[in-house]
HTML snippet that shows the backbone in 3Dmol.js (N, CA, C, O; Angstrom):
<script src="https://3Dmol.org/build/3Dmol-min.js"></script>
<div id="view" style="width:600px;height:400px;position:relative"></div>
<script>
const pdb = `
ATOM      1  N   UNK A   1      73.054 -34.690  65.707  1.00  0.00           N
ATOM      2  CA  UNK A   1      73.707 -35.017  66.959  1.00  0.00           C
ATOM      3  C   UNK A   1      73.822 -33.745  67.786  1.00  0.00           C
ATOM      4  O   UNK A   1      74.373 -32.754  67.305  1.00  0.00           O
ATOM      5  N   UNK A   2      73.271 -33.744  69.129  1.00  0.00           N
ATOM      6  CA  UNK A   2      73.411 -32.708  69.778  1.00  0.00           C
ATOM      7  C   UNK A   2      74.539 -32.935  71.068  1.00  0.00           C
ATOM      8  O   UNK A   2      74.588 -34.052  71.581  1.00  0.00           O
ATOM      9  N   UNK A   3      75.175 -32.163  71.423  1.00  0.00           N
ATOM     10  CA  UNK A   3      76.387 -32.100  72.642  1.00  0.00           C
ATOM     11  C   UNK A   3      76.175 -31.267  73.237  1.00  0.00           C
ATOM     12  O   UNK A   3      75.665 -30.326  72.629  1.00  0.00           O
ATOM     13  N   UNK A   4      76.357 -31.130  74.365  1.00  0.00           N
ATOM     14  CA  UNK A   4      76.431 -29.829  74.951  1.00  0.00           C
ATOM     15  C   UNK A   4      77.943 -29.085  75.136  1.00  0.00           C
ATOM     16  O   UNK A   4      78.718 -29.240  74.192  1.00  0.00           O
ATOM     17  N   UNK A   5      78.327 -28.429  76.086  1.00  0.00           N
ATOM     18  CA  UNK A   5      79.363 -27.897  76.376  1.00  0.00           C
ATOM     19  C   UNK A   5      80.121 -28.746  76.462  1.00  0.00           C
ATOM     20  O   UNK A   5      80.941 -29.017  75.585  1.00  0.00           O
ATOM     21  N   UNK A   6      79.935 -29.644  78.101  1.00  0.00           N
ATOM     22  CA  UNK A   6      81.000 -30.522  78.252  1.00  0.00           C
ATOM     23  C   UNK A   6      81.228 -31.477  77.220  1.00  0.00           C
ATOM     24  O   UNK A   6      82.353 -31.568  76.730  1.00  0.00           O
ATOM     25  N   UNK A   7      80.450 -32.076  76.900  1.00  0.00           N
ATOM     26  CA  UNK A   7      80.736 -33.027  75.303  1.00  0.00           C
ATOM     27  C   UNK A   7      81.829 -32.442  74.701  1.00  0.00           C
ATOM     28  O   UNK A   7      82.969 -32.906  74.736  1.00  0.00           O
ATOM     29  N   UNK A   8      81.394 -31.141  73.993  1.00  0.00           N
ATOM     30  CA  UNK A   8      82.009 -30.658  73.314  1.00  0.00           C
ATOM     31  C   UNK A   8      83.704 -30.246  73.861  1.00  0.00           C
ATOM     32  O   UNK A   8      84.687 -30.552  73.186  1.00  0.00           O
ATOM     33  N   UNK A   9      83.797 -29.448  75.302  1.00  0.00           N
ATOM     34  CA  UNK A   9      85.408 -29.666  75.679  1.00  0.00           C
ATOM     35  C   UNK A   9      86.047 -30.905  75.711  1.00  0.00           C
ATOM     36  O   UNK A   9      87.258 -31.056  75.549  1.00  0.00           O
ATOM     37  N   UNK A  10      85.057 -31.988  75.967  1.00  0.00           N
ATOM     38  CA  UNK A  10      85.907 -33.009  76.030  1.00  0.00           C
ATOM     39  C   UNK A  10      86.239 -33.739  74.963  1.00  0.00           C
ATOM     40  O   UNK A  10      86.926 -34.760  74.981  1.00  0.00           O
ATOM     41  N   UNK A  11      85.475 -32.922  73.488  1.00  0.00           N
ATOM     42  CA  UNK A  11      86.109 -33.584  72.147  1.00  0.00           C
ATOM     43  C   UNK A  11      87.198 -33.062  72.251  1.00  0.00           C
ATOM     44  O   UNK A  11      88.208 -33.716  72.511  1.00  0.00           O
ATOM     45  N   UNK A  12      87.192 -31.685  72.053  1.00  0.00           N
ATOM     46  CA  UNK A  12      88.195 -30.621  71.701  1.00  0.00           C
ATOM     47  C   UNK A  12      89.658 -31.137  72.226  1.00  0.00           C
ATOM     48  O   UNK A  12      90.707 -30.951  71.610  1.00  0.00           O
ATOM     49  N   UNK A  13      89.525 -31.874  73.577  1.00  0.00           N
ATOM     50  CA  UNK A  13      90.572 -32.243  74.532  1.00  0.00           C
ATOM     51  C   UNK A  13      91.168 -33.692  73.710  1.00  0.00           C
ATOM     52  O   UNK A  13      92.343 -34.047  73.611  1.00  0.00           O
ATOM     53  N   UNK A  14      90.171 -34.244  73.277  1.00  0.00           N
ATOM     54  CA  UNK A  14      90.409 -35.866  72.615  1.00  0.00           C
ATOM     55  C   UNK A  14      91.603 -35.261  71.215  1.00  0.00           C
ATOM     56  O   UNK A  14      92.797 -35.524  71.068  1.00  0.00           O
ATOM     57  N   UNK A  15      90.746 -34.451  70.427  1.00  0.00           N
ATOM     58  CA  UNK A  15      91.123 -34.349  69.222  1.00  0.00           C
ATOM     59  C   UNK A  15      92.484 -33.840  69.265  1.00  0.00           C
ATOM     60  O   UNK A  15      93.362 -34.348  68.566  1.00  0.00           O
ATOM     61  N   UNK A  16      92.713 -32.835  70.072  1.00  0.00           N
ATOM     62  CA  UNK A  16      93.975 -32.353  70.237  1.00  0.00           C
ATOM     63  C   UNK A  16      94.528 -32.755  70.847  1.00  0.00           C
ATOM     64  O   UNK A  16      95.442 -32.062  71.295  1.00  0.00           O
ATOM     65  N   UNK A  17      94.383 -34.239  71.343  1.00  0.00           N
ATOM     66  CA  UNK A  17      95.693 -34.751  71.444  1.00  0.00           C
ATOM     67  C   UNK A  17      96.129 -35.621  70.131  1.00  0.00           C
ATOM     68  O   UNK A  17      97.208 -35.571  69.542  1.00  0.00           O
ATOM     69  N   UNK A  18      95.234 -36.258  69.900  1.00  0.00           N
ATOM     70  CA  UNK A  18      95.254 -36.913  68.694  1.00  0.00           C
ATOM     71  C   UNK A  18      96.555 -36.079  67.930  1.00  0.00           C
ATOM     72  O   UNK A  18      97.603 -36.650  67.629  1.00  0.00           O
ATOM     73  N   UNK A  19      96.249 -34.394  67.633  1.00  0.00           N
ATOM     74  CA  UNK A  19      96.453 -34.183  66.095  1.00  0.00           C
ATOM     75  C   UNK A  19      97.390 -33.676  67.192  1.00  0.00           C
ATOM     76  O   UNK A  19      96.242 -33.449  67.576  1.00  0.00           O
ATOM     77  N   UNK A  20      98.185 -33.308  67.993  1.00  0.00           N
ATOM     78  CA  UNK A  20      99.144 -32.986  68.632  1.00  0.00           C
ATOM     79  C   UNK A  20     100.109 -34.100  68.612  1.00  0.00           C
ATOM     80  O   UNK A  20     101.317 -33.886  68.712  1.00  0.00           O
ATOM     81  N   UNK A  21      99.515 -35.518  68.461  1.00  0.00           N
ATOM     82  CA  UNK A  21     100.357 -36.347  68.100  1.00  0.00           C
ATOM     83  C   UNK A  21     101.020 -37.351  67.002  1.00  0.00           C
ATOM     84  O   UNK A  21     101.693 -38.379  66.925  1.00  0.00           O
ATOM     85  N   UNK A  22     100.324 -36.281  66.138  1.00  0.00           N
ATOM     86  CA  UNK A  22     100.835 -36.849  64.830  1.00  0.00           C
ATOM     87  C   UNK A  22     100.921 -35.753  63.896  1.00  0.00           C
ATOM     88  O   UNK A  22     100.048 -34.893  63.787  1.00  0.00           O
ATOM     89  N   UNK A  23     101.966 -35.795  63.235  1.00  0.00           N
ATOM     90  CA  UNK A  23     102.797 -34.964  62.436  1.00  0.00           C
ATOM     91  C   UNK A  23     101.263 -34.728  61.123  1.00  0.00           C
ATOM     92  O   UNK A  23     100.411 -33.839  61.128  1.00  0.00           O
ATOM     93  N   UNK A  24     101.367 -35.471  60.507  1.00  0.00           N
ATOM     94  CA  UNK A  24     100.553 -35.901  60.162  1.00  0.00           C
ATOM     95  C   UNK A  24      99.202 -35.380  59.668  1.00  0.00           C
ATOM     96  O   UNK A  24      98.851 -34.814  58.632  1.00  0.00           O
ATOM     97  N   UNK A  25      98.585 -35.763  60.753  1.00  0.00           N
ATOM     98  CA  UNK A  25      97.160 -34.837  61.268  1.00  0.00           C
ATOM     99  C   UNK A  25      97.205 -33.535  61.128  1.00  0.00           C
ATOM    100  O   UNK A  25      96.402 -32.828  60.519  1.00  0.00           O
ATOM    101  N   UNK A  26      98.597 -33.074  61.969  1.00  0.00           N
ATOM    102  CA  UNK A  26      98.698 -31.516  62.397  1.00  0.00           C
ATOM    103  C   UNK A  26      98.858 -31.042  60.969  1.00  0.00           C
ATOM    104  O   UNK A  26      98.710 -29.821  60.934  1.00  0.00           O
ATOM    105  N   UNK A  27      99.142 -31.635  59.613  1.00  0.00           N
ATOM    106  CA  UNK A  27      99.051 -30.955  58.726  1.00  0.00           C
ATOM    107  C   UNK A  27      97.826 -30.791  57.810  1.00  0.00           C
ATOM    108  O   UNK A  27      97.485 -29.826  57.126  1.00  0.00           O
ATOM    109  N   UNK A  28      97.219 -32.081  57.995  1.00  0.00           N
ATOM    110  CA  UNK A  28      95.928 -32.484  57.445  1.00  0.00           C
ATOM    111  C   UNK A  28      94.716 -31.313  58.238  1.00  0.00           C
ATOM    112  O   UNK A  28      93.755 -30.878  57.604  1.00  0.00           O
ATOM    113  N   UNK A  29      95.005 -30.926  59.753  1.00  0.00           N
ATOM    114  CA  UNK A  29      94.322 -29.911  60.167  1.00  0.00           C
ATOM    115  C   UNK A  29      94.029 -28.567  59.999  1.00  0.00           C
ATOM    116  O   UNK A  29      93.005 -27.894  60.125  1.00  0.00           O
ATOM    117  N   UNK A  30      95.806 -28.217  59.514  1.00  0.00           N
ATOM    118  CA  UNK A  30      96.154 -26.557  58.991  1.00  0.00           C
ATOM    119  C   UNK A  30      95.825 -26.456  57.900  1.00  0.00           C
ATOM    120  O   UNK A  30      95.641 -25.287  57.559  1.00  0.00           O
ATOM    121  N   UNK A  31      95.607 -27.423  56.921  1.00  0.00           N
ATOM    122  CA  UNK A  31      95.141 -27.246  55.145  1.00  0.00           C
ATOM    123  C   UNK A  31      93.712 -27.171  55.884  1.00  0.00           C
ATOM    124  O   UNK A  31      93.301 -26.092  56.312  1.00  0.00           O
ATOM    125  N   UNK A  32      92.833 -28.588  56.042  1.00  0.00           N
ATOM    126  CA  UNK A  32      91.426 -28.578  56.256  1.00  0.00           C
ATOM    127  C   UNK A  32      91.182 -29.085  57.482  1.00  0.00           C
ATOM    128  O   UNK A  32      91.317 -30.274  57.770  1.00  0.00           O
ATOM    129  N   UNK A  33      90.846 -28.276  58.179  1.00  0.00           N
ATOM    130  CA  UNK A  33      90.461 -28.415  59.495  1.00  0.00           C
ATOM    131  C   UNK A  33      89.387 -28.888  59.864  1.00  0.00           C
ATOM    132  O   UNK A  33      89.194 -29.571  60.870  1.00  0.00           O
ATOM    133  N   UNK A  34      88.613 -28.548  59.060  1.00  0.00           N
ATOM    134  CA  UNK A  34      86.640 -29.085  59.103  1.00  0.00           C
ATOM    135  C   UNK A  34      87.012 -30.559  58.257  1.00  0.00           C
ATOM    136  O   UNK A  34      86.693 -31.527  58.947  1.00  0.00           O
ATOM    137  N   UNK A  35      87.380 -30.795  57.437  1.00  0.00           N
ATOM    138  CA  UNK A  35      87.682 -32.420  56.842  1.00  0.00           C
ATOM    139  C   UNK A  35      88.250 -33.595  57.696  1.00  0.00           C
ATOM    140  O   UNK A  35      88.024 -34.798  57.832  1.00  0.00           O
ATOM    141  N   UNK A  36      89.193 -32.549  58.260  1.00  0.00           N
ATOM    142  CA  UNK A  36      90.032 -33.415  59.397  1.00  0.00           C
ATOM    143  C   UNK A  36      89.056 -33.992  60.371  1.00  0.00           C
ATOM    144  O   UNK A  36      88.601 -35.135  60.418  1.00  0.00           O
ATOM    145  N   UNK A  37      88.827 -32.942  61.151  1.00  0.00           N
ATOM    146  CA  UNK A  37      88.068 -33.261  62.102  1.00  0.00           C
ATOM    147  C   UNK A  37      86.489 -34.104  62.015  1.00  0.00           C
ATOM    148  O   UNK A  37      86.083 -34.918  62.844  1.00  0.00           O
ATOM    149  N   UNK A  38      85.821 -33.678  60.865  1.00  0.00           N
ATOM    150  CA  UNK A  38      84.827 -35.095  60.890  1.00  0.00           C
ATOM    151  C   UNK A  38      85.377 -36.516  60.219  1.00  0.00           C
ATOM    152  O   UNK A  38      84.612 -37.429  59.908  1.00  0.00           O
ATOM    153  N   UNK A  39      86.524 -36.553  60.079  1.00  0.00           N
ATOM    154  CA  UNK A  39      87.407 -38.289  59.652  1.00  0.00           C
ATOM    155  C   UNK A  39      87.682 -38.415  60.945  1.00  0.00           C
ATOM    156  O   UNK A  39      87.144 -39.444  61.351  1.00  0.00           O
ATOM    157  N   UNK A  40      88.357 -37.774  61.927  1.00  0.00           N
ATOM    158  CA  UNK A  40      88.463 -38.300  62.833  1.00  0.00           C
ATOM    159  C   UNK A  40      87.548 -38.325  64.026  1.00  0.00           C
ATOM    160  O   UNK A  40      87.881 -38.955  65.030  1.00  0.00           O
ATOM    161  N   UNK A  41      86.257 -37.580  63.955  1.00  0.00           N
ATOM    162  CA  UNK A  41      85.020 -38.036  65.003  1.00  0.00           C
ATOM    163  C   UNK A  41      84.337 -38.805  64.014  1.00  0.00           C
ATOM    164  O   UNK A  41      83.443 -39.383  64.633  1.00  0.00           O
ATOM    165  N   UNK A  42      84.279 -39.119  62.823  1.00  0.00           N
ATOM    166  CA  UNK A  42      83.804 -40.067  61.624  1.00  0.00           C
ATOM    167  C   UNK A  42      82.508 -39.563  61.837  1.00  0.00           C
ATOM    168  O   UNK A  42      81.840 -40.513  62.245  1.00  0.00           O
ATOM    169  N   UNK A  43      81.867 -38.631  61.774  1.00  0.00           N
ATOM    170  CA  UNK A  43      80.716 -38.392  62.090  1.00  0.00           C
ATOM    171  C   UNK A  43      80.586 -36.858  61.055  1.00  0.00           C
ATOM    172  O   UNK A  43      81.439 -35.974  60.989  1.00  0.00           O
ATOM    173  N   UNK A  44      79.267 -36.904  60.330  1.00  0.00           N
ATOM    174  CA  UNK A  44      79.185 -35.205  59.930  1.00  0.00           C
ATOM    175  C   UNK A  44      78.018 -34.378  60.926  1.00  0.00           C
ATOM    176  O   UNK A  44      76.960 -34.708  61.460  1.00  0.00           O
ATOM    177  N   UNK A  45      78.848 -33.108  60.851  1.00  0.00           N
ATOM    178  CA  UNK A  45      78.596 -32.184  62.149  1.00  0.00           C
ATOM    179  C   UNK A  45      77.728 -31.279  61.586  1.00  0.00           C
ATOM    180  O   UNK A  45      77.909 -31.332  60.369  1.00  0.00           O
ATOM    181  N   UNK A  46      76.787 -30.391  61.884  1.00  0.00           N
ATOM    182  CA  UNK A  46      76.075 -29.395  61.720  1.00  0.00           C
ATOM    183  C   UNK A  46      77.351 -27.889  61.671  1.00  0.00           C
ATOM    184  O   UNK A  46      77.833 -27.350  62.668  1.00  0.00           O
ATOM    185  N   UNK A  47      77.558 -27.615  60.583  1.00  0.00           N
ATOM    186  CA  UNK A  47      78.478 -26.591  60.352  1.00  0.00           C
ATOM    187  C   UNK A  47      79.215 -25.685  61.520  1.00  0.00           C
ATOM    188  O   UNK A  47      80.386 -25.406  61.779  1.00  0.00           O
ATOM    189  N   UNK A  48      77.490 -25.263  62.288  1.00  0.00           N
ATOM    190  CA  UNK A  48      78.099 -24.846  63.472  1.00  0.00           C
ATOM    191  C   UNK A  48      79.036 -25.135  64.785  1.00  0.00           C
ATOM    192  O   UNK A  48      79.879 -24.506  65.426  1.00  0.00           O
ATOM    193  N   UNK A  49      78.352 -26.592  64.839  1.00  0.00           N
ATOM    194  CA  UNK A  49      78.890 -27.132  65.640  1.00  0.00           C
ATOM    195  C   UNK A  49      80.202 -27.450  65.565  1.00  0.00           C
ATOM    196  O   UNK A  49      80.903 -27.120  66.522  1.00  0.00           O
ATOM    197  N   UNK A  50      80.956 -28.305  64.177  1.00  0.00           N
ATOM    198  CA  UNK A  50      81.997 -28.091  63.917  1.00  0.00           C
ATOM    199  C   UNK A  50      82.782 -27.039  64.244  1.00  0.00           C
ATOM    200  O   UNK A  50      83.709 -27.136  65.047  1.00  0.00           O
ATOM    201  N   UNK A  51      82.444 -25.910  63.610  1.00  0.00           N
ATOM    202  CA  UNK A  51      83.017 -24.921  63.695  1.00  0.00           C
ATOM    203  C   UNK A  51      83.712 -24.071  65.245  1.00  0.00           C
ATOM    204  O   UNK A  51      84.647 -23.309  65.490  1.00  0.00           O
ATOM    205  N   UNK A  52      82.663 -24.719  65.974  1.00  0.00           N
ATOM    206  CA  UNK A  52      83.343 -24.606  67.396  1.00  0.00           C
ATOM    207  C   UNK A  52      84.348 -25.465  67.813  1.00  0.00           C
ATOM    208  O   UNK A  52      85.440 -25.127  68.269  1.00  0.00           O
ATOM    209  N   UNK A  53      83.853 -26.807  67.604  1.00  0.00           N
ATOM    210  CA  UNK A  53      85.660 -27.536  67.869  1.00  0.00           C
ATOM    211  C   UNK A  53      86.596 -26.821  67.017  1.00  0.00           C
ATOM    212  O   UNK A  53      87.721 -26.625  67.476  1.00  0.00           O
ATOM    213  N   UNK A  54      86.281 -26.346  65.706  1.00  0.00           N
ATOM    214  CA  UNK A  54      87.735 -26.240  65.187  1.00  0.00           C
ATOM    215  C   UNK A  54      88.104 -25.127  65.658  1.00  0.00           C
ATOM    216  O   UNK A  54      89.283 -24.772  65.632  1.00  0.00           O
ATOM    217  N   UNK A  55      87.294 -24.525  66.080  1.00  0.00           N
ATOM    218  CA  UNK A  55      88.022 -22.969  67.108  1.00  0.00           C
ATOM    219  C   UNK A  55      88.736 -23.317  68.421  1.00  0.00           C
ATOM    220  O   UNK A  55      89.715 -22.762  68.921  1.00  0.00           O
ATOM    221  N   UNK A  56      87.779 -24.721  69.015  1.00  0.00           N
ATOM    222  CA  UNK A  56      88.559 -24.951  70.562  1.00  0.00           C
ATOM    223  C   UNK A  56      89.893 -25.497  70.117  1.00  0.00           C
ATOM    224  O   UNK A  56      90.971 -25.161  70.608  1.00  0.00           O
ATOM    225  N   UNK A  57      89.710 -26.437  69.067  1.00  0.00           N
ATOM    226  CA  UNK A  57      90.776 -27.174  68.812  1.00  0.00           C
ATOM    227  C   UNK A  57      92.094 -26.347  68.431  1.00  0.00           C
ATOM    228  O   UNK A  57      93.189 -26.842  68.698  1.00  0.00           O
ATOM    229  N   UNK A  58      92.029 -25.408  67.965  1.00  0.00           N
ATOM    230  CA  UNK A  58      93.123 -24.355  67.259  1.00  0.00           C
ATOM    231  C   UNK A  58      93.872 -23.670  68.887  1.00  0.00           C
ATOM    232  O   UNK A  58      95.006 -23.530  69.345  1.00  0.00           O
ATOM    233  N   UNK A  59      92.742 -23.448  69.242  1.00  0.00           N
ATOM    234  CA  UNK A  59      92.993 -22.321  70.522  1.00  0.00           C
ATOM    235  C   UNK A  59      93.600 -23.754  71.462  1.00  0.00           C
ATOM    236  O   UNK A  59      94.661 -23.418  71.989  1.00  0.00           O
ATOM    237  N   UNK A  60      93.411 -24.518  71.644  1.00  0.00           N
ATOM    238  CA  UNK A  60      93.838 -25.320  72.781  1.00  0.00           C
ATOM    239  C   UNK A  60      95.540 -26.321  72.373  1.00  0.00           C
ATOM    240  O   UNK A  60      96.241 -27.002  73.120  1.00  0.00           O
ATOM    241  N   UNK A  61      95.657 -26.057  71.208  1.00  0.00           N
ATOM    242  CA  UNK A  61      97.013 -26.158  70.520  1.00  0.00           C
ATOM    243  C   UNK A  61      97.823 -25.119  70.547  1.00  0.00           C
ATOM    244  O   UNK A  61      99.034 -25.334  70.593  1.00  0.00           O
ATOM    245  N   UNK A  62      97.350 -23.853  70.525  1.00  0.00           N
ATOM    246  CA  UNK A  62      97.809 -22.731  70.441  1.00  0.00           C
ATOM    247  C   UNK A  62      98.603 -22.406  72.063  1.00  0.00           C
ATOM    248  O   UNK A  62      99.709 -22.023  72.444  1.00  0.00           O
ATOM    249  N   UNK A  63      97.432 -22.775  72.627  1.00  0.00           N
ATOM    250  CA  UNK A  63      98.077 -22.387  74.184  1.00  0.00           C
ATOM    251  C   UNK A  63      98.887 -23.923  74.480  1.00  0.00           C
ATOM    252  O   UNK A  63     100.031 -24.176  74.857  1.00  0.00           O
ATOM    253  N   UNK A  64      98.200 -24.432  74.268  1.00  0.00           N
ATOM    254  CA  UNK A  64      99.873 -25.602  74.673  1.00  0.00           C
ATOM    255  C   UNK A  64     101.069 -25.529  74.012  1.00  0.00           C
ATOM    256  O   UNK A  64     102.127 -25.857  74.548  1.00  0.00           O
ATOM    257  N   UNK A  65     101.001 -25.211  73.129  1.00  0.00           N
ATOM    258  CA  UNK A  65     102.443 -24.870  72.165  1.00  0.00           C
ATOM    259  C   UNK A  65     103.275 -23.669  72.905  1.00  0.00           C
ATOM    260  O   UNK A  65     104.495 -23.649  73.068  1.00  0.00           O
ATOM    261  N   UNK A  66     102.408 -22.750  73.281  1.00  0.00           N
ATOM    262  CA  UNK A  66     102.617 -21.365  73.993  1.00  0.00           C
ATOM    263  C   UNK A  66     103.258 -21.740  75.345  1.00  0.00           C
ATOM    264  O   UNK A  66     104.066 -20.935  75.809  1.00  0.00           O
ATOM    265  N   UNK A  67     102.986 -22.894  76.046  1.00  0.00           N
ATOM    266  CA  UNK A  67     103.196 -23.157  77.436  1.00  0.00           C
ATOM    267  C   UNK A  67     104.434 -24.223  77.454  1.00  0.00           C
ATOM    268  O   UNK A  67     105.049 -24.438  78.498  1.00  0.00           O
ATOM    269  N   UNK A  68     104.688 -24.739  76.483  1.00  0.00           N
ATOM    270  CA  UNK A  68     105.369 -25.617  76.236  1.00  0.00           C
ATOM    271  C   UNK A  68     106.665 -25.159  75.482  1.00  0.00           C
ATOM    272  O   UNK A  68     107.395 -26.046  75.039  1.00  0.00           O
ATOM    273  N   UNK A  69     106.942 -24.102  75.337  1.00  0.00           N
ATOM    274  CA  UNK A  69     107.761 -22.671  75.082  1.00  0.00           C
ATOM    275  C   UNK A  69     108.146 -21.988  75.877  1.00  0.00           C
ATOM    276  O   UNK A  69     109.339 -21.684  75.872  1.00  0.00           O
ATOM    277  N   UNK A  70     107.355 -21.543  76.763  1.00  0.00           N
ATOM    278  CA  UNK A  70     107.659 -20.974  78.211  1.00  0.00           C
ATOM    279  C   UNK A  70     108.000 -21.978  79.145  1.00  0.00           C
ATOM    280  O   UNK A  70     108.542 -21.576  80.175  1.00  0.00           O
ATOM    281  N   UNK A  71     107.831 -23.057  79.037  1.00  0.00           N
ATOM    282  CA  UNK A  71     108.524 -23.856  80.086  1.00  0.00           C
ATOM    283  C   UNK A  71     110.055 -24.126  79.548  1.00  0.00           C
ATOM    284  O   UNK A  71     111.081 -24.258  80.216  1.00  0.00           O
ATOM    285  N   UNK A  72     109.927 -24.154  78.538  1.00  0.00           N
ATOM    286  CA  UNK A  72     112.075 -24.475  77.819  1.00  0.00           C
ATOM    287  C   UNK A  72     112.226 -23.196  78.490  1.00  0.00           C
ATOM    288  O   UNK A  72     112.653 -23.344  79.635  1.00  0.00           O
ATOM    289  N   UNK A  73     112.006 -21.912  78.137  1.00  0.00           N
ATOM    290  CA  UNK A  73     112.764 -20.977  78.284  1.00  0.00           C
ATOM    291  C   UNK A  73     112.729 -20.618  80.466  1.00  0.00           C
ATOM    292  O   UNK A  73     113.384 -19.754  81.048  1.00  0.00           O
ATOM    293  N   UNK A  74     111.992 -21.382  80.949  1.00  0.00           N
ATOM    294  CA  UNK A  74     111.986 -20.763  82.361  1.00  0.00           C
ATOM    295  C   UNK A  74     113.326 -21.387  82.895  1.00  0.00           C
ATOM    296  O   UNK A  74     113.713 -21.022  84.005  1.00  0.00           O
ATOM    297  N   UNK A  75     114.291 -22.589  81.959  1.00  0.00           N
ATOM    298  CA  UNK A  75     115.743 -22.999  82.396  1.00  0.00           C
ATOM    299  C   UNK A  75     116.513 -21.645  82.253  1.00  0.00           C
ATOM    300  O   UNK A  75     117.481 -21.263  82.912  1.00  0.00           O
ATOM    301  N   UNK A  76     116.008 -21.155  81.470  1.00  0.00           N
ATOM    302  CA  UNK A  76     117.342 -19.915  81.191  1.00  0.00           C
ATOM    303  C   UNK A  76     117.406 -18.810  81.985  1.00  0.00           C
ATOM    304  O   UNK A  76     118.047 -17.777  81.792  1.00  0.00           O
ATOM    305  N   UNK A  77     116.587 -19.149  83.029  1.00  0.00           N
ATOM    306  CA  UNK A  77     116.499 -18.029  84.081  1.00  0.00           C
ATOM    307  C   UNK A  77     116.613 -18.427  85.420  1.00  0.00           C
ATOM    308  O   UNK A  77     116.499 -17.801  86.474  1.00  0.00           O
ATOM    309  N   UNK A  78     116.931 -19.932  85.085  1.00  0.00           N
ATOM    310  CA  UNK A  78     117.180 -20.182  86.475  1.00  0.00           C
ATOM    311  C   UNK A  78     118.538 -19.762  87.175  1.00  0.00           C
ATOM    312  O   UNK A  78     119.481 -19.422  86.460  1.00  0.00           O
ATOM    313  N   UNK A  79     118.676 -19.777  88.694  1.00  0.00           N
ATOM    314  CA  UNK A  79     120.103 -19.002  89.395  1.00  0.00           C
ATOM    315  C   UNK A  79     120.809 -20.433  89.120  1.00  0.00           C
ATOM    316  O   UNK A  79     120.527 -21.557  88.705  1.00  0.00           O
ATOM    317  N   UNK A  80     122.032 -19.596  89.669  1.00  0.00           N
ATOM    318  CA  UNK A  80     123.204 -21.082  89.288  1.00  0.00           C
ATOM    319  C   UNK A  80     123.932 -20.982  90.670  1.00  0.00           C
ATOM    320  O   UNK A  80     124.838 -21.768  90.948  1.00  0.00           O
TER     321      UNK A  80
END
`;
const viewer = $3Dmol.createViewer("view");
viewer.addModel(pdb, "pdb");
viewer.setStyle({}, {cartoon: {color: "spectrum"}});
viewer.zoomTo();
viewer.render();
</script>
């Protein structure tokens, strides 16, 4: 199976919401991340290819978690 770029962001975007929304997943991802992710595209990936979602997928959790942190804390600076 070949994808290109956009294919590929727009798994990365699918999957992480998925595993962003389930407790679940998000643990099934941090043990095995490459297992996870071909059960849930049900498909087996060419190592490489995998290996790039599970990098987008990490990194695109990473920064939403990150942003979603900085937005609680931008109340504590608001004027009164």
């Amino acid at each position: 199976m070949n994808l290109n770029e956009t294919q590929i962001k727009e798994k990365i975007e699918e999957i992480t919401e998925k595993i962003k929304n389930s407790d679940d997943l998000l643990d099934d991802f941090k043990r095995e991340p490459v297992k996870t992710l071909e059960k849930l595209l049900d498909i087996d990936l060419p190592d490489e290819l995998i290996e790039k979602i599970v990098d987008g997928v990490k990194a695109k959790i990473t920064v939403d978690r990150a942003s979603d942190l900085l937005g609680g804390l931008s109340g504590l600076f608001k004027k009164k």
